[in-house]
N, C-alpha and C positions, 0 to 999 in steps of 0.2 A: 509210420515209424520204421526207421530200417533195420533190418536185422545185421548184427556183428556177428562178422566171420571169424572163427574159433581159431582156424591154423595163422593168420598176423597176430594174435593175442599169444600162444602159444611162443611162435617162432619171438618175436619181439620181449615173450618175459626170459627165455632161453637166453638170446643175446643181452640183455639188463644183468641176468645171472653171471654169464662167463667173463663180462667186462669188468663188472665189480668184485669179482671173486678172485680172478688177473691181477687188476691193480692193488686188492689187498696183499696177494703173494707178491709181485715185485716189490712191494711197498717194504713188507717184512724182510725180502729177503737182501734190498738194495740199502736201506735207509738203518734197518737193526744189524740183523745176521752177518755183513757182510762186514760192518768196522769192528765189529764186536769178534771175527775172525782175525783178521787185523790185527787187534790187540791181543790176542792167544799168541800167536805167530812172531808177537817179538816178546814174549816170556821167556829167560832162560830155565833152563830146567823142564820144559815139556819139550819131547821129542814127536809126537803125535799125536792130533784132537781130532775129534770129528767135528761135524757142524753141528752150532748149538741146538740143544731141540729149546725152544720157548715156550711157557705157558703165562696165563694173567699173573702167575703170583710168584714162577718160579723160573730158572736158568739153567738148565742142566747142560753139562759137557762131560762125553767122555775123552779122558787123556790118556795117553803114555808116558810116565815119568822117567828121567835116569835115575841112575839109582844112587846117583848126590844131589838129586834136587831138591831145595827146602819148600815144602808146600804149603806153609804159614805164608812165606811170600810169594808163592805161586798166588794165593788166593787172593792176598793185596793186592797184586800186579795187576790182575784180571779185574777183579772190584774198580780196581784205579782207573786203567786205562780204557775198559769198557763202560766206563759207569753212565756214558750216553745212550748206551745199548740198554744196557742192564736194568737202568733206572731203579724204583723201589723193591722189583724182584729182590728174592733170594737168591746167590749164587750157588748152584750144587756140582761137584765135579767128582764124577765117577772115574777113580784112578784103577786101570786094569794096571793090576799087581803082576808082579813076578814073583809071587810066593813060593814056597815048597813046606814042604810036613812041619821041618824044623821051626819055622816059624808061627807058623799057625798055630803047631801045641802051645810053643810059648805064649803066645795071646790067647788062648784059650783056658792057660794056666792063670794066667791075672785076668781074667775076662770079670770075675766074679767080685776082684778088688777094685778093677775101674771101675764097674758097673754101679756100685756102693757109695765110692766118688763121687760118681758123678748123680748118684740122686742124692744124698747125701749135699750136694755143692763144696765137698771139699777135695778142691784140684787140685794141693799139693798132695795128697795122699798117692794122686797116680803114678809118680815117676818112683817111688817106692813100692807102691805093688811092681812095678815092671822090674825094680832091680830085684826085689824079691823074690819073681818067677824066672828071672835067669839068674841061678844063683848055680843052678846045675850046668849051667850053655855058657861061659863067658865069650863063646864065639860070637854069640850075639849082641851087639849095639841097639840100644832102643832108647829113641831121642822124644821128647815131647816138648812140643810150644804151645802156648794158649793168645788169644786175642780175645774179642768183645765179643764173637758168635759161635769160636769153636776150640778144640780140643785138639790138637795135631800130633798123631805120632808117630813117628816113623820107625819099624824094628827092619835091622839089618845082619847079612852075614854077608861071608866075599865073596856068594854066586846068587843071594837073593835078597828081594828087599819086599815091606811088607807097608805100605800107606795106610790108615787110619783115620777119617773124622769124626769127630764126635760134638754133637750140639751141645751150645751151653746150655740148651732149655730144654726142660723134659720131657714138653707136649712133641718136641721134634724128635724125637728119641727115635721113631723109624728110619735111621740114616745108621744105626748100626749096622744094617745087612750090609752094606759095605764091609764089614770088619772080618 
């Protein structure tokens, strides 16, 4: 019987590893990542994304918004255009804000009435908390849109702006750290 040499089994599962492990990366990064940038890149309203990071269930992008851009149709755009990328994932977009104090107390002030809202499932209540908590500030603009997965609001002043998602479903309720 002959004895098997240990360093061709070695070298040879090495080279089976980095070839398969290669083609799954170009594969991810040619065939997903790369239309799914694509489709970022002709949205109006994002000034800057990074590449998407992907998981089995989810989409995440971080972006730079202007500060007139509507992010109800941000999210469409992307959903749309990407949706060969994206497939049944969720879409998630982390908008790095240009917040300041002014805004943030204000959402902190109705933080307690959305929040009620939205366990509650009653989403006309929010855009009345929000006029409610700027009753003090009318410098501030705070816009809200809803669709079939989220809750979008956008509070504004003329040197800051403040993005907001909020899941329709409770179990996703950890997407407030955004807020």
């Amino acid at each position: 019987m002959k004895k098997i040499s240990v360093v061709p089994v070695i070298v040879t599962a090495a080279i089976s590893v980095a070839v398969l492990f290669g083609g799954w990366t170009i594969y991810n990064q040619v065939a997903v990542a790369a239309p799914l940038e694509d489709a970022i890149a002709d949205v109006p309203g994002i000034v800057n994304s990074a590449k998407p990071k992907m998981s089995k269930d989810q989409v995440t992008i971080d972006v730079t918004l202007s500060q007139d851009a509507n992010l109800r149709e941000i999210y469409q755009s992307i959903n749309h255009n990407g949706k060969g990328a994206i497939g049944s994932r969720e879409l998630k977009l982390d908008v790095l804000n240009e917040s300041n104090k002014v805004l943030d107390d204000y959402w902190y002030q109705a933080l307690f009435e959305v929040a009620e809202a939205m366990e509650n499932k009653a989403y006309s209540n929010i855009p009345k908390a929000l006029e409610e908590a700027g009753q003090d500030n009318p410098a501030i603009q705070a816009e809200t849109e809803m669709d079939d997965n989220n809750i979008y609001i956008t509070l504004k002043t003329d040197n800051a702006v403040k993005f907001i998602v909020l899941p329709r479903t409770p179990a996703q309720m950890g997407v407030w750290e955004n807020a």
